[in-house]
C-alpha positions, 0 to 999 in steps of 0.5 A, spaced: 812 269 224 819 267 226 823 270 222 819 276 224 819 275 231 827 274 231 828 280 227 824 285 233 827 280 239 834 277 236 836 276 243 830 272 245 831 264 245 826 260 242 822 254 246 818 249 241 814 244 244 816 238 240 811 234 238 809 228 232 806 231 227 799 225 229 800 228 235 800 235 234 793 234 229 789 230 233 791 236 238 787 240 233 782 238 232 780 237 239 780 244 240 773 248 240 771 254 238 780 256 235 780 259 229 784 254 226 782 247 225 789 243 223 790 241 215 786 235 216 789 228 218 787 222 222 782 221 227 781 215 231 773 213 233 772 208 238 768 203 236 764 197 241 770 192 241 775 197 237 779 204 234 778 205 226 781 211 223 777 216 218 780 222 214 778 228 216 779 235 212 781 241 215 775 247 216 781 250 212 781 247 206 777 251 202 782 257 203 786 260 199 792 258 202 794 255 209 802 253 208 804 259 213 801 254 218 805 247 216 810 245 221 817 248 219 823 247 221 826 252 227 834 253 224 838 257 229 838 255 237 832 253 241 829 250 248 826 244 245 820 241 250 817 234 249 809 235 248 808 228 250 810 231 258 805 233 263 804 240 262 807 242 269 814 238 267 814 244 260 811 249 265 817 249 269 822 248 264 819 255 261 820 257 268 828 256 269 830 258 261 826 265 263 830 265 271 836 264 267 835 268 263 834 273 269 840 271 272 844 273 266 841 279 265 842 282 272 850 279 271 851 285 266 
């Protein structure tokens, strides 16, 4: 998706939401009712008097071939945004790259 996405916007910046690779699974599989369910992974339960931890497998296992969906590397510049902040702190980093960029393009 992202070298397509580069190829028709290659003055477009990137901005990734940076998170552990736990962290961004556990957020997966919390979704309700997304078309994608993560590759598997670790779930914490509470338990009465502590957190265990049990595998999960990916409703996605059964396919053919997820590997399109497996965490790359980005290789070219991007605005990279922390996942552990608030929504509202990411919220408003995207806003100031996109102002920026609207500053800069009405220099021209």
């Amino acid at each position: 998706m992202r070298i397509e996405f580069k190829k028709r916007f290659p003055d477009s910046e990137w901005i990734l939401i940076d998170t552990s690779k736990n962290l961004a699974e556990e957020r997966i599989l919390l979704r309700e009712d997304h078309f994608y369910k993560g590759s598997g992974g670790i779930q914490n339960e509470e338990g009465d008097d502590s957190t265990t931890t049990k595998a999960v497998e990916s409703s996605d296992a059964n396919d053919e071939d997820n590997s399109q969906w497996n965490f790359q590397p980005v290789d070219y510049p991007h605005v990279i945004l922390d996942g552990n902040d608030e929504v509202a702190t990411n919220a408003k980093k995207i806003v100031d790259v996109i102002q920026n960029h609207l500053l800069l393009r009405s220099s021209y």
